[in-house]
VOZAVO-285653 format. One record per residue (C-alpha): x, y, z; residue number from 1. Coordinates in pm, 1 decimal, always signed. Example, Ala and Ser with C-alpha at 12.3 -4.5 7.8 and 13.67 -1.06 7.14 Angstrom:
px,py,pz,resi
+1230.0,-450.0,+780.0,1
+1367.0,-106.0,+714.0,2
This chain:
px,py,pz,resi
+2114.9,+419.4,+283.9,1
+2307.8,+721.8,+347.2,2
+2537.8,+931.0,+105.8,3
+2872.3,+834.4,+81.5,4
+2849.1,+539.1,+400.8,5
+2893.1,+149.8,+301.5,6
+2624.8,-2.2,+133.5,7
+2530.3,-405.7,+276.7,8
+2676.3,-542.3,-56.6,9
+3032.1,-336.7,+50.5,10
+2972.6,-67.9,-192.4,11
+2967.3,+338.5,-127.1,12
+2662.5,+508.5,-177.6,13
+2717.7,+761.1,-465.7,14
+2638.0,+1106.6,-311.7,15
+2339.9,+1339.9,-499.2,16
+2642.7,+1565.8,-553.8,17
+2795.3,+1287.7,-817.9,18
+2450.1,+1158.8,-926.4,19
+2373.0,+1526.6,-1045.6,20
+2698.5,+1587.6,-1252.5,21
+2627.2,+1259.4,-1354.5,22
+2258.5,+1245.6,-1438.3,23
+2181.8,+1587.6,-1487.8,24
+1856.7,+1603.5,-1610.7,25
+1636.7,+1299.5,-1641.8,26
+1595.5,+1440.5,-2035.8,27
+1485.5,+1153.5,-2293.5,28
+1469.2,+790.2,-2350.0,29
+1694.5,+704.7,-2596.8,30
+1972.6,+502.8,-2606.9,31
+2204.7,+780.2,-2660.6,32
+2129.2,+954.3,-2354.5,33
+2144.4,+640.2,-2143.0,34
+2510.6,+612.2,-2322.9,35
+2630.1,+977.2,-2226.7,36
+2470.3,+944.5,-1863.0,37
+2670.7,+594.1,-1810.0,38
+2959.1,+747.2,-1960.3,39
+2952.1,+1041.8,-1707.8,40
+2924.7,+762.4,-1451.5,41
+3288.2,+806.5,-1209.7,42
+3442.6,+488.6,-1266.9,43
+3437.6,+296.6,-945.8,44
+3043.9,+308.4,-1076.7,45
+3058.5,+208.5,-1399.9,46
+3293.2,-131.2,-1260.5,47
+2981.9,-207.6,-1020.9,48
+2701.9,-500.7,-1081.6,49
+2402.2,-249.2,-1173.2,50
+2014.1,-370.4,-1154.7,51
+1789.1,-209.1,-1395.5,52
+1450.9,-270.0,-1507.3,53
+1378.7,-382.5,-1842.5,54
+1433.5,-55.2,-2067.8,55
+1620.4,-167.9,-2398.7,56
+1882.9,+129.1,-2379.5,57
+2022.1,-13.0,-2035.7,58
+2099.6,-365.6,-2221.6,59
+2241.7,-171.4,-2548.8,60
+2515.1,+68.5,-2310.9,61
+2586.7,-167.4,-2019.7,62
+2812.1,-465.0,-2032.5,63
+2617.3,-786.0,-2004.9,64
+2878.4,-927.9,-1744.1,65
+2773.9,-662.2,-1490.7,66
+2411.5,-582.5,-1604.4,67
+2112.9,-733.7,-1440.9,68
+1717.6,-697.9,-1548.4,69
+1479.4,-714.3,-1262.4,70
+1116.4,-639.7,-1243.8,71
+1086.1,-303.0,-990.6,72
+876.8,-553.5,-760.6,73
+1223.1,-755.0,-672.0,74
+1296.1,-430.2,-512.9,75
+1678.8,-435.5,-653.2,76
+1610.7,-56.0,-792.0,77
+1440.6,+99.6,-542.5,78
+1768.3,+271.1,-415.7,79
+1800.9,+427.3,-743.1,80
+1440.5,+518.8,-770.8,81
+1481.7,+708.5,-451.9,82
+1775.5,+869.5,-589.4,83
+1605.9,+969.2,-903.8,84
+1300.9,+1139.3,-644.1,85
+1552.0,+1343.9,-456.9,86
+1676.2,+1482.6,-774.3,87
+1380.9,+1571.2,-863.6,88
């Protein structure tokens, strides 16, 4: 998956440009944090079905219509966790 081409589902790829104003630092674990990063989230984003794994903050700040829990083995985050090494 490339920055900023079509994903399969029909969706952009976010570029690292708008993941890093986004999710600056990976900083800590709380639920507050995961409610200021999702908040910094661009909008076409935030309106998106998003797969997490099972960390309680992701359940408190996204809605429930659009959230999804997955174990990483489904392989349903590993776009993100590639993400999350390049910003690194």
């Amino acid at each position: 998956m490339l920055a900023g081409r079509p994903h399969r589902c029909g969706c952009e790829s976010p570029s690292p440009r708008t993941l890093a104003k986004s999710w600056p630092t990976l900083g800590d674990r709380t639920e507050a944090t995961a409610r200021q990063r999702w908040n910094r989230l661009p909008t076409r984003y935030r309106e998106a079905q998003v797969y997490t794994d099972s960390w309680e903050p992701y359940a408190a700040v996204m809605p429930v219509n659009q959230h999804r829990r997955c174990r990483k083995s489904a392989g349903r985050t590993v776009h993100v966790e590639r993400w999350n090494n390049t910003l690194r």
